[in-house]
N, C-alpha and C positions, 0 to 999 in steps of 0.2 A: 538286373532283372532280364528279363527274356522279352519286355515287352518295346514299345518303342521308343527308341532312343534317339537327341539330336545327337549327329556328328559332325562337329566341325569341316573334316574332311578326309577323303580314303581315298587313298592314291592306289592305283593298281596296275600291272603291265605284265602279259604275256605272250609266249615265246609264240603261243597262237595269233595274235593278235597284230599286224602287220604296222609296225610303228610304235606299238605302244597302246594303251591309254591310260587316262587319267581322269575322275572322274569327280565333282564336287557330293554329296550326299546330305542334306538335311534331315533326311529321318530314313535310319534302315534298322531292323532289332539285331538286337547284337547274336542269333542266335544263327540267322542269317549269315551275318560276316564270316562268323567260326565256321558254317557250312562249306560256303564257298572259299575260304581258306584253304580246305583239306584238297582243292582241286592241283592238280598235277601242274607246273610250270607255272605257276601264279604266284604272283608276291603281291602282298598288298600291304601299304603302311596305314596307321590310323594317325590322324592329327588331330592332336588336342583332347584325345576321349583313352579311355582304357579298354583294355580288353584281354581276359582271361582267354589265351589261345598262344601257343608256342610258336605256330607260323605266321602271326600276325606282329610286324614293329611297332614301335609307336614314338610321337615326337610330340612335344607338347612346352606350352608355354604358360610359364606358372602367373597367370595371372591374378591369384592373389595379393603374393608377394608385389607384382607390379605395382596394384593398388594400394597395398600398404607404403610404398614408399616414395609417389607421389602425394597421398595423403599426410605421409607425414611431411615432408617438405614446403608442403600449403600450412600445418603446425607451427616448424620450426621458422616458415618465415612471418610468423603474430596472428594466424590465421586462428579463430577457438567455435566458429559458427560457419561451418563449409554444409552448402547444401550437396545433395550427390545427385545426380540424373541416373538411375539406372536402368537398364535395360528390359527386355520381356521378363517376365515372373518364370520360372521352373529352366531356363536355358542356362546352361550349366556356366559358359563364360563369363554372362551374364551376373549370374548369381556368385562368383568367384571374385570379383570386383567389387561387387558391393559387401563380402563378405569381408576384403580386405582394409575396406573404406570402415568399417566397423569395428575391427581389430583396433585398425590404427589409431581411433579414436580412444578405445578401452585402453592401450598401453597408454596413451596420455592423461587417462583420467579425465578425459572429458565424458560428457553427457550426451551421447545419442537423443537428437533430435527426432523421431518421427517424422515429423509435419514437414522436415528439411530434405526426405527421401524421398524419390518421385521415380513410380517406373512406369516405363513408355516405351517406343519400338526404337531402333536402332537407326534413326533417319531425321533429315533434317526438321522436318513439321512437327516431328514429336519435341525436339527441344525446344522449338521456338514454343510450342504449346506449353510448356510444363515450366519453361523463363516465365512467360505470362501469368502461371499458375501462382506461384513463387512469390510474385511481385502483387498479388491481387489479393493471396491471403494477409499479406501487412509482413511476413515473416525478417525475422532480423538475422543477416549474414553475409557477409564479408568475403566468401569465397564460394565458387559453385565446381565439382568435378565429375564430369560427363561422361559414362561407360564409354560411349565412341567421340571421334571427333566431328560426326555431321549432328551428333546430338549438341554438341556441346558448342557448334557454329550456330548451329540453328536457337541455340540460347545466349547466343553473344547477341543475334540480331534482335530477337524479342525485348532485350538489354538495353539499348543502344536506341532503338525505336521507342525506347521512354525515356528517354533521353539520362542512360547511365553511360556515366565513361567508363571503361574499361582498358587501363585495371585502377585508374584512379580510384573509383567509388566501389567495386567489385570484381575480385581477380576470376578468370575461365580458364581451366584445364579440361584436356579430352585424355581421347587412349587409342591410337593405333599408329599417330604418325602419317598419317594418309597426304598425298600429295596439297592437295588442299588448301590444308593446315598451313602451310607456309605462305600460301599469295592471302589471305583473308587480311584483312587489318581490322585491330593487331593482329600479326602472326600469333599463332595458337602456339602455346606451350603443353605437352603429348607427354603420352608413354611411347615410344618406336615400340614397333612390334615385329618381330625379321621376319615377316610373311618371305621375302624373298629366300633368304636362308631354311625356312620351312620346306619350300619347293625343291630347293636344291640339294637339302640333306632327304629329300622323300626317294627322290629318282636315283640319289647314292647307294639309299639302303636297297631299294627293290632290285638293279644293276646287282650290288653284290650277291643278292640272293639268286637272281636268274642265272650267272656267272658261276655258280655254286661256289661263293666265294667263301659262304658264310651259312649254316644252317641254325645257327642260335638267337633265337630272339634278344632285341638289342632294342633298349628304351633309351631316348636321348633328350636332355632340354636344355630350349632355346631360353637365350638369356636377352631381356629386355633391357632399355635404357631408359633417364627421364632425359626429355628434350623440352629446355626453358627457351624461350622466347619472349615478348610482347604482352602476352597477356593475363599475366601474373605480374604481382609484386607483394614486398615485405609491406605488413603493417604495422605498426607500432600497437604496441601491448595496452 
C-alpha cells in the first residue's frame, strides 16, 4: 500500500553526502522510499521489508521459518502446551513469529491455544507483565517462547519470583540472541539473529551500487540459528 508502513531498517549513502550515512526508519510509506530512490548517486537498501522498485535492494530475515523451528524443537524435546509471548499487534516481524509459532503447532497437530498467546511490546516489563498474566490465569504449560529476548528475560523474572525453576518446572526461549541472553541465569536459549551480517551485507550492497559495480536489484537472506542454552530442556511425554 502507499500508506504507512513499519521498516525495519534503510540503510542509505551518497556520493553527496560526506562519509556516508545510514539511517534507522520506523515508519516511512513506501511511496516515499521509491521517490527518493529515483534520486541520482543514492543507493539505499531496505531490511527486512519489500519493496516494488528496481533501485532499491533488499536483505531480510525470514523470521518465520525462524520461529517455526524453534518451536518445533521446544515439540520435539516433549514440549505439547508452549505459551508464546508476542510482540505489537500489526508489526510485521512481529506477526511473522507468531505466525510461525502457529504453523509449527498446525504441522504437529497440536491445538492452538488462545489463552496461551499474549501480545505486548518488545521490552522487559512487558514480559515480566504477560509471565504474571500466564501464571494468574491458572493456565497449564510446560514451555513459554518469547518474540524478543528482553521479553522473554522479563518473563523468566516474573517466573522465578513465584518461585518457578527454570527450566525444571518451565523451559524459556527468546529470538534475537542479544548480548544479554548469555550473563542472565539460566543463560537463555534464542534464535541468533546476524544483525551484524545485516549491517555488513547493507554497506556491501550500497558500495557496489555507488562504485557502479552493479545496476540490478539484488535480494539477499540472512540465515538464522537456534542457540540452546540453560533454559530449556526435554520433558517427558
Amino acid at each position: 500500500t502507499n500508506g504507512a508502513v513499519n521498516v525495519y531498517g534503510l540503510c542509505g549513502f551518497s556520493t553527496h553526502w560526506p562519509g556516508g550515512h545510514c539511517q534507522g526508519t520506523p515508519s516511512l510509506t513506501l511511496t516515499f522510499i521509491q521517490e527518493i530512490a529515483q534520486t541520482p548517486n543514492l543507493a539505499i537498501v531496505m531490511m527486512n521489508r519489500g519493496i516494488d522498485s528496481p533501485n532499491v535492494d533488499e536483505i531480510w530475515i525470514d523470521f518465520r521459518n525462524a520461529a517455526i523451528q524453534m518451536t518445533e524443537h521446544l515439540i520435539e524435546a516433549g514440549h505439547r502446551r508452549i505459551a508464546f509471548l508476542a510482540g505489537p499487534r500489526n508489526v510485521w516481524r512481529a506477526e511473522e513469529r507468531l505466525l510461525g509459532y502457529q504453523e509449527a503447532l498446525s504441522r504437529h497437530k497440536l491445538e492452538l491455544d488462545k489463552s496461551l498467546v499474549k501480545h505486548g511490546q518488545f521490552d522487559y516489563e512487558s514480559g515480566y507483565e504477560l509471565g504474571q498474566e500466564l501464571l494468574t490465569q491458572g493456565s497449564d504449560f510446560t514451555a513459554v517462547f518469547a518474540s524478543n529476548d528482553l521479553m522473554a528475560i522479563g518473563c523468566m523474572t516474573a517466573l522465578q519470583d513465584n518461585g518457578i525453576s527454570i527450566p525444571h518446572d518451565i523451559s524459556v526461549v527468546g529470538f534475537d540472541d542479544i548480548d544479554l541472553a548469555f550473563f542472565v541465569r539460566p543463560k537463555l536459549s534464542t534464535v541468533y539473529q546476524p544483525n551484524y551480517e545485516m549491517g555488513a551485507a547493507a554497506v556491501r550492497l550500497i558500495m557496489e551500487r555507488l562504485r557502479r559495480e552493479r545496476n540490478v536489484k539484488t535480494r539477499q537472506e540472512l540465515t538464522t540459528r537456534l542457540v540452546i542454552r540453560e533454559s530449556m530442556t526435554t520433558r517427558a511425554s
